[in-house]
Steps between C-alpha positions, in 0.01 A plus 500: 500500500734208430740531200466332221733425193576143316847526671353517882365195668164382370399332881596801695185592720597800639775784480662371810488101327663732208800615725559189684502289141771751366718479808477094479620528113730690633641298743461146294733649220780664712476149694527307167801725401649398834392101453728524143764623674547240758445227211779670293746509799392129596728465187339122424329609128289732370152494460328319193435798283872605566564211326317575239628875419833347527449235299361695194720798575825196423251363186433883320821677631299788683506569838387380824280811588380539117343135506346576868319766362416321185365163703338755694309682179435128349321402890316851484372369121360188682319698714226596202322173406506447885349855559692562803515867613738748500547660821710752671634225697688381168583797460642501797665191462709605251644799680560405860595150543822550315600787707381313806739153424803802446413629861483157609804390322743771643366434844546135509810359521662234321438170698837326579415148382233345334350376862426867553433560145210193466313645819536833347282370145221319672457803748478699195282274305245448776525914574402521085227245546337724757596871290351327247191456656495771680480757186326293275155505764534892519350481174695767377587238163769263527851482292602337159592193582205442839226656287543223244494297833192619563315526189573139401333365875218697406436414174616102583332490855807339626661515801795826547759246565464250216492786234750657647763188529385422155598873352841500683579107450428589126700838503787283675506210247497740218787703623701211582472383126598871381813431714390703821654427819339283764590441847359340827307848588382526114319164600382528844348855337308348222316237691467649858448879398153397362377277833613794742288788259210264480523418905530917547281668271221326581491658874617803421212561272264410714613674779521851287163406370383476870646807580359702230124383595540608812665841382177515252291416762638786758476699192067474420446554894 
């Protein structure tokens, strides 16, 4: 009999579907670990909500880490007149991708110039792009910041790539004001991060929802 619990999949068809979504939540957060570690040692800016921890950590006096977790709680609060779930993926989330971008970080090197450093961002962005998707269609429940992603394109009907520019533009612009710093890669982030997610997710839910049919199907033979 398959599982069942409000922090397991709710479109798993079959124990095996089960196994193969937990292994591709897996994967898609170590990988989005990784991604943040090549876009920290591109060394062109940091990402939009970066900008916006640092900027209120400079405006209240507390620290960079404090006001990550406290966007973080204040994202998590959106989540309830949106109704998104809870998952173990957020769970998840929480715990590995920071321990992932640490592995990453002490493997990569430090790129010599920026010419190596540039490459080095967009690599990273387009490998969190995919991570992104990749997690977020095991089904498992997606992170803060991609569940409010998610919860406002389903309650808007928009496309994933105009709410998502429009969340990280917005994020970006108030930083900035706070007095958060912006560079060429803070940018490039908060207009082409949403594109690439809405280009990947797309496919990669379909494909895991093709894939779990024909695990269901296997499974009523």
């Amino acid at each position: 009999m398959l599982p069942r619990s409000v922090l397991l999949p709710i479109t798993a068809t079959s124990r095996r579907d089960l196994i193969e979504r937990s292994v591709q939540l897996l994967v898609g957060l170590f990988l989005y670990g990784v991604a943040l570690g090549f876009m920290v040692r591109g060394g062109i800016g940091v990402a939009p909500w970066d900008v916006l921890a640092l900027g209120l950590a400079g405006q209240t006096g507390l620290g960079y880490g404090t006001m990550t977790v406290l966007v973080s709680i204040v994202v998590l609060l959106l989540w309830i007149p949106l109704r998104q779930r809870v998952g173990l993926g957020t769970v998840l989330n929480a715990l590995l991708v920071g321990p992932s971008a640490d592995l990453a970080l002490a493997l990569i090197p430090q790129p010599a110039s920026v010419w190596i450093g540039a490459p080095m961002f967009v690599f990273g962005l387009l490998l969190l792009a995919f991570a992104t998707g990749l997690y977020i269609a095991a089904d498992f429940g997606p992170g803060p910041r991609d569940g409010l992603m998610t919860g406002l394109v389903r309650r808007t009907g928009w496309a994933v790539w105009i709410v998502r520019t429009l969340i990280e533009g917005s994020v970006l612009l108030v930083g900035f004001l706070l007095g958060g710093p912006v560079g060429v890669g803070t940018v490039l982030f908060a207009f082409g991060v949403g594109p690439l997610i809405g280009w990947f997710l797309p496919r990669i839910t379909r494909m895991r929802e093709e894939r779990s049919r024909r695990l269901g199907a296997l499974r009523s033979t």
